[in-house]
C-alpha positions in Angstrom: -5.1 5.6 14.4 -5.5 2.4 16.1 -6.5 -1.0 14.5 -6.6 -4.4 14.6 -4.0 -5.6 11.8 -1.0 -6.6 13.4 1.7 -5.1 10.3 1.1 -1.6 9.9 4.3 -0.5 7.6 4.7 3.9 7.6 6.0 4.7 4.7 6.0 7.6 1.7 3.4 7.7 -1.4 6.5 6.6 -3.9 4.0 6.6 -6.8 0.5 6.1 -8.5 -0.6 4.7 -11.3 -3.9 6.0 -12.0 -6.3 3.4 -13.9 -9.9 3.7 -15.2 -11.3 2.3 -11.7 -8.3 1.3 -9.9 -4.8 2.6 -9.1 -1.6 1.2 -8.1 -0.3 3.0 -5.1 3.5 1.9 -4.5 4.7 3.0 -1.0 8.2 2.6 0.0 9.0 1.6 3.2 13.0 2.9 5.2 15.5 0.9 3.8 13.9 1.4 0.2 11.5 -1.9 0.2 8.6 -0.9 -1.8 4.7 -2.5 -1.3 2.2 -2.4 -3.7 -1.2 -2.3 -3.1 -4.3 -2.0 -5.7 -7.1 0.5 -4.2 -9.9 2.1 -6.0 -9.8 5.8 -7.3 -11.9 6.7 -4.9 -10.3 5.3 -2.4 -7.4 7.6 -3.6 -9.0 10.8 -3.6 -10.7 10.6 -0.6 -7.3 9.8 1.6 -5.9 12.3 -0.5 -3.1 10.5 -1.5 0.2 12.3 -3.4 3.3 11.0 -4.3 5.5 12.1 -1.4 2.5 12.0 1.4 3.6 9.9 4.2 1.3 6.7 4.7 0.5 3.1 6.0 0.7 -0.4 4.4 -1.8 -2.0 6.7 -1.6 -5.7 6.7 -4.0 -7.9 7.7 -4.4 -11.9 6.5 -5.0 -15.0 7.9 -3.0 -17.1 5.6 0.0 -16.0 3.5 1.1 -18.3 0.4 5.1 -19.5 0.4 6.1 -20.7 -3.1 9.1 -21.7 -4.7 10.5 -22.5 -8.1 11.3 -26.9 -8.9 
């Protein structure tokens, strides 16, 4: 697989939360750092995703927000 996004993360299928449309996918990274990402049910299905599966958090933005509380 090779692609332009600079933050590709491996990682295992930790769980998914299956929705009407959408599912949350949680993928935890070594170390135990999990990242969330929202994909379609589709989108599931057809990357045959399972809890356990290894797979990427692919990360690609051109701005990132910084917060903090006042």
């Amino acid at each position: 697989m090779k692609l332009s996004a600079r933050n590709t993360l491996k990682g295992t299928v930790k769980k998914i939360i299956p929705g009407s449309v959408n599912a949350e996918v949680v993928i935890e990274l070594p170390g135990g750092i999990q990242v969330t990402s929202i994909v379609t049910m589709e989108a599931v299905a057809s990357l045959g995703l399972k809890e356990g599966k290894t797979a990427y958090a692919i990360i690609k933005a051109s701005n990132v927000m910084i917060g903090v509380d006042h």
